[in-house]
N, C-alpha and C positions, 0 to 999 in steps of 0.2 A: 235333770237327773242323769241324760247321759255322759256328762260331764264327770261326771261324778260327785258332785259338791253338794248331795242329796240326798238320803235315803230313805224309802215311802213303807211305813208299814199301814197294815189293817190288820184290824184283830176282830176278833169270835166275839159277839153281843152289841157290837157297836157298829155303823155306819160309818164314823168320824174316820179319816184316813192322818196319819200324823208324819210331819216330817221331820227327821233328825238330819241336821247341819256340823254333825261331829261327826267325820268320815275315820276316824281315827281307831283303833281296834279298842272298842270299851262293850261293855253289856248291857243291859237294861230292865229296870223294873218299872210296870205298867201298874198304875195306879186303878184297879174299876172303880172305885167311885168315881175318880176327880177325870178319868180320862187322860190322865198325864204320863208322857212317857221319859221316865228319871234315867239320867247316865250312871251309871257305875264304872269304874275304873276297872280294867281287869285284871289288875293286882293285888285287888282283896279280895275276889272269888278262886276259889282252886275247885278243878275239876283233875280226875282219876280216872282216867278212862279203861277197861279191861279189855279191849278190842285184841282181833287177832291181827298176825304180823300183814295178813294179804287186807285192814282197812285202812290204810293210812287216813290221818287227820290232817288238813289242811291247816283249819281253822274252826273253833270254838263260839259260839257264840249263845248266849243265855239269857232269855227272858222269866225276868221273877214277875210274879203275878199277886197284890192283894191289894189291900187298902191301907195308904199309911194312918199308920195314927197318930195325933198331933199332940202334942207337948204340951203337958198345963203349967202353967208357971203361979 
């Protein structure tokens, strides 16, 4: 991970620590059921931020949080 070729999250209810191998600027939604943690691109999420001129924003990053639900065919 110091490398950079790694990045370790943990999350609130679970123990399991997960690692993402996409160092690449994208977002993420955290499965609770399944414990999975999905990439999104971060070109289909917009964010608007109202901040004042003294917080600049480096960088963006968003964690969605539920349980997907599966596709019945």
């Amino acid at each position: 991970m110091a490398a950079g070729l790694l990045k370790e999250y943990r999350f609130p209810n679970t123990s399991k620590v997960i690692y993402d191998s996409n160092v690449e600027y994208h977002h993420h939604f955290f499965d609770d059921e399944t414990v999975q943690l999905i990439d999104i691109e971060s070109d289909i999420v917009e964010v608007k931020a109202k901040l004042k001129k003294e917080i600049p924003i480096s960088q963006v990053q968003i964690l969605l949080r539920g349980t997907r639900q599966t596709v019945r065919t």
